[in-house]
N, C-alpha and C positions, 0 to 999 in steps of 0.2 A: 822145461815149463816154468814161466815164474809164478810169482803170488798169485795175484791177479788170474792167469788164465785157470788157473788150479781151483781160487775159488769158486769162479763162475762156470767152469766144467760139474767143478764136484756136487754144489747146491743145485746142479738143474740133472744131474744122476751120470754123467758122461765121463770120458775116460780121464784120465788123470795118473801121473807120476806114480802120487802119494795122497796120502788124507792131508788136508791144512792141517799145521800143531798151531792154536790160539793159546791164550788165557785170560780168566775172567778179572788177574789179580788178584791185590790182599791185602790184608789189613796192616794199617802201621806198624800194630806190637810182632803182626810175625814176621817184619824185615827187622824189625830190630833185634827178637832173638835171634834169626837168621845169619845178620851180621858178628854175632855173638858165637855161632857156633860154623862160620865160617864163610859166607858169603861176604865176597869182597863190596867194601863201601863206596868206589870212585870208581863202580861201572852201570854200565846202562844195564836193567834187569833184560830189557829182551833182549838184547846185544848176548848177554850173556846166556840166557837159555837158548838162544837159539830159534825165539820164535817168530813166525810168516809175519813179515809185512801188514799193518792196515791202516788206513790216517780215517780223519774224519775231517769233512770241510769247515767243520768251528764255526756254524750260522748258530747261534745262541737263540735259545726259545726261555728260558728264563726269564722272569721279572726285571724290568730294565728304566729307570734306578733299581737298584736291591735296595731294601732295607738299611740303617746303619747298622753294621756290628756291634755293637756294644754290651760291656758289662756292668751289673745292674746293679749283684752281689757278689761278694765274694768271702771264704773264708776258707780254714787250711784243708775240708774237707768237701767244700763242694762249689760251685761257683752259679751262679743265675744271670742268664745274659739273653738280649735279642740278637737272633741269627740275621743272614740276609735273606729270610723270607719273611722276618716278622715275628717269626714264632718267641714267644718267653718261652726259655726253658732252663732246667735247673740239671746240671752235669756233675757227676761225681766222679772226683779226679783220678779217685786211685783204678778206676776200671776205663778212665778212659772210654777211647773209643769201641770197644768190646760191647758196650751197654746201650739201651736206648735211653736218651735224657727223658726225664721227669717231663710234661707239660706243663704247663703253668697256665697260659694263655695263647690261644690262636688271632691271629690278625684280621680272622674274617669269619663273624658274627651275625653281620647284620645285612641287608641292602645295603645301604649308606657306604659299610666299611670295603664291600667290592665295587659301590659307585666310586670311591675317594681313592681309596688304599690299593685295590688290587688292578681293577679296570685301566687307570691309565699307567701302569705297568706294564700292557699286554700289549704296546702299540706295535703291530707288525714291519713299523716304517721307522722304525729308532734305527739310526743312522749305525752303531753301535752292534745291531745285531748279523752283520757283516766280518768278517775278518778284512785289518785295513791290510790294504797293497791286495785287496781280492782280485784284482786283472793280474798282477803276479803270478798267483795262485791258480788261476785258470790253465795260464801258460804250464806252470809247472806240473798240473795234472794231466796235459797231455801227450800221449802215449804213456803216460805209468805204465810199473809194472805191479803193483797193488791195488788191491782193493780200496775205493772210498764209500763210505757211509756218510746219511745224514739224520740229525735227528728225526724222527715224526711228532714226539711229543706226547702228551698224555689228555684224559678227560678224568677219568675215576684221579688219578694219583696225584694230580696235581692241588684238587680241590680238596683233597682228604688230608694234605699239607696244610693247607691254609686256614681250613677250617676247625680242623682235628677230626679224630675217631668217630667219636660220638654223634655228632654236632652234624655230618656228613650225611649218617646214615638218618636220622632222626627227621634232617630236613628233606630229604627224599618222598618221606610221608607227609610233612607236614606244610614242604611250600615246593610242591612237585615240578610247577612253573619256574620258578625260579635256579631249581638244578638242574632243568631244559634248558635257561636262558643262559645260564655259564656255560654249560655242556657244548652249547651249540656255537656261541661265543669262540670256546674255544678253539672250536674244530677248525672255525673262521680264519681265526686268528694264524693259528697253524700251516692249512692251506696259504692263507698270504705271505705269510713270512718264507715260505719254502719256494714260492714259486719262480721266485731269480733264476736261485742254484737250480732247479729241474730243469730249470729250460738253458741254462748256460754251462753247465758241466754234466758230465754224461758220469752218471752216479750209480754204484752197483749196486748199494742195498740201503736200507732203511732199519731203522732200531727206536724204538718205541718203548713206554715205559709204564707201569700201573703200580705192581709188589701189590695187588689185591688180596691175597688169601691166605690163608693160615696152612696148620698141618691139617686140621681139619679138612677143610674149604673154605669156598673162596667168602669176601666179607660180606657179598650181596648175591642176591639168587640168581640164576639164571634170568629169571621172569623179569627181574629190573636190570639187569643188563640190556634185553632185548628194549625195556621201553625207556630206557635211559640212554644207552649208549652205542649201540647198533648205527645209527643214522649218522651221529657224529666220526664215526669209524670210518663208516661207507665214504663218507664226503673227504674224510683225511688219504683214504687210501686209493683212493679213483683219481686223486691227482697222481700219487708216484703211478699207476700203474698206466694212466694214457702217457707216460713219459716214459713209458718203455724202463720203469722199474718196479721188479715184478717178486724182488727178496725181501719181505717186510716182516722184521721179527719186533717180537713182544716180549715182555722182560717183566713177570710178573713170578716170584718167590710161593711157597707155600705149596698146598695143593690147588692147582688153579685148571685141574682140569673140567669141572663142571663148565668152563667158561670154555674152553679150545673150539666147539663147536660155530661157540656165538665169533668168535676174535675170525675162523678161517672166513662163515658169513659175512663178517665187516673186510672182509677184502686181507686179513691178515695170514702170513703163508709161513712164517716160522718162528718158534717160539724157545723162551729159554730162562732162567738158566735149567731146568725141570730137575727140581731139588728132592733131593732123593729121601734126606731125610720125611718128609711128607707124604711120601709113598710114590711118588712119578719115578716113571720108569722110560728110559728113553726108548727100551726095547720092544717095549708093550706098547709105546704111542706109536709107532713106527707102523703096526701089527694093526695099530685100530684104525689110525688115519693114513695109511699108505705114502705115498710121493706127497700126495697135498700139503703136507705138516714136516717141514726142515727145521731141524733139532741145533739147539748149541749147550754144549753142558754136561748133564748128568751124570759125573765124575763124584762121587761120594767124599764128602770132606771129611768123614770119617774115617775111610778105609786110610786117606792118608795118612792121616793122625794113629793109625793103628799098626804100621807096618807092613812093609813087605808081602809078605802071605795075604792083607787084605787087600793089597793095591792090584795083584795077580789076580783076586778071583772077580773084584771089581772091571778091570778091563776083560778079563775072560769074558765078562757078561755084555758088553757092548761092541765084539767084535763082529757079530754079524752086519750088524749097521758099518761097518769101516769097509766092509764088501759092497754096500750097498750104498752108499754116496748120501747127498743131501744131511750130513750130518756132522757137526765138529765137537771132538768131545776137549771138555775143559773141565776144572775143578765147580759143583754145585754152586756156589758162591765163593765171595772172595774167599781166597786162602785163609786158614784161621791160625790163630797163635800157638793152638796146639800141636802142631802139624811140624815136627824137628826137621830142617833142614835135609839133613841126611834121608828120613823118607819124601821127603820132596824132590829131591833129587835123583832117586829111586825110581818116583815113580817116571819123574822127567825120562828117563835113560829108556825105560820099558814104555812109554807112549808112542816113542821116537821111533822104536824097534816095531811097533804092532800098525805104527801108521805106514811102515815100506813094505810090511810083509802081514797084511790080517789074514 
């Protein structure tokens, strides 16, 4: 059985070899302790673990120009620079990427600044949002033996970039029309830009994108999800699914289960990475939301970082779902720097062993 048939047996509940082994990856500092305490530098990481097959067709839904990168400040302890989204932000070097940057300033304020700045950014027919040689590419993906993915895009996440934290939720109350007219904007946009590839490549799944909610919960209530974001979903997701793609995960961090109910409403069918630290449980969602809700993820990035004994009683706890399909377990979020090579490898060896034999 290769990749490809494996994934799409295992996510729709049917037989299968084995469980797919994915990963969510990790963060720069932990390849580079990695390499420090033994991973080889002049190999390809999946090559090397070993993990399934999966490409993505590379249609870009980004801002298109980006932003200049540039830096603004700088000095031996922290630097201030525009990203390519616009954003001002202030980075602190010695923590790197481990840290979230300082805000400073968001690129999108006002009317004006999504009429100028961000608006013609979003044009769905920018030549660019293509991969060139795409008739290649076509070629190439037919008969694969892997999986391909495309993006769907975001509504909450995108605008909470641009806008910032605050600035997001505030104008929700306060210019409710206007987070309808991006929202919906968006959805637009999305559907267009996707509609080549759905009708020209025959495309397994979909991967979508938010990071809404805390350990708490999520950043906005259920209540304005439904009258914010419901409709824009529906419209994103009713295109893959009359195209006969019918795997549409969500990638929202934190505890984001008050939301699972509103995302499967909006036509959304699997979600991830369902981060443990937060309290989700893959075993429990599985338990409340049946087949409807395919899981990727909830792999404790702790247990890794803790040894052995926790990586055992971690996978002990999601091997029921390995009997039970529609589920691919990966580390909670990327790999962290805490997390020593040797238990990573640990647990690589014992995933491997519980995905031929749960």
């Amino acid at each position: 059985m290769n990749d490809r048939e494996r994934f799409r047996n295992w996510m729709n509940y049917g037989k299968v070899d084995r469980c797919p082994w994915w990963e969510m990856w990790y963060w720069r500092e932990t390849l580079e302790r990695w390499h420090d305490e033994g991973l080889p530098e002049d190999v390809h990481l999946a090559e090397y673990l070993d993990v399934d097959r999966r490409e993505n067709v590379g249609v870009s839904l980004g801002l298109l120009p980006t932003f200049k990168q540039e830096t603004l400040e700088e000095t031996n302890e922290y630097r201030i620079y525009q990203d390519t989204e616009g954003r001002i932000r202030k980075e602190f070097k010695e923590k790197g990427d481990t840290t979230m940057p300082q805000w400073l300033r968001a690129p999108l304020e006002t009317r004006e600044d999504w009429e100028k700045n961000i608006k013609p950014r979003l044009n769905p027919h920018s030549p660019c949002r293509y991969p060139i040689y795409w008739e290649d590419k076509k070629r190439a993906w037919q008969g694969r033996d892997y999986p391909l993915s495309i993006g769907g895009g975001s509504i909450f996440g995108w605008i909470r970039n641009w806008m910032g934290f605050d600035r997001v939720c505030t104008t929700m109350y306060d210019d409710p029309d206007w987070i309808h007219e991006m929202m919906d904007y968006l959805a637009d946009f999305v559907v267009a830009t996707v509609k080549r590839a759905v009708e020209e490549v025959d495309i397994d799944y979909v991967t979508m994108w938010e990071d809404m909610a805390y350990k708490a919960g999520p950043i906005i209530s259920p209540r304005m999800f439904r009258e914010f974001m419901l409709e824009p979903y529906k419209k994103i997701t009713s295109q893959f699914h009359d195209h006969g793609i019918h795997l549409i995960f969500v990638d929202s961090d934190g505890d984001s289960g008050p939301l699972l109910p509103l995302w499967l409403e909006g036509g959304v069918t699997g979600f991830y990475p369902v981060e443990r630290a937060a309290g989700m449980d893959a075993v429990a969602l599985r338990k409340k939301y049946g087949h409807q809700l395919r899981l990727l993820g909830g792999i404790d990035k702790r247990a890794m970082a803790a040894g052995p004994a926790a990586v055992d009683a971690e996978l002990e706890n999601i091997r029921p779902l390995l009997r039970d399909g529609g589920y691919i377990p990966w580390c909670d979020h990327l790999v962290p720097p805490d997390v020593p090579f040797q238990n990573y490898m640990y647990y690589v060896r014992r995933m491997k062993e519980l995905t031929l034999n749960p």
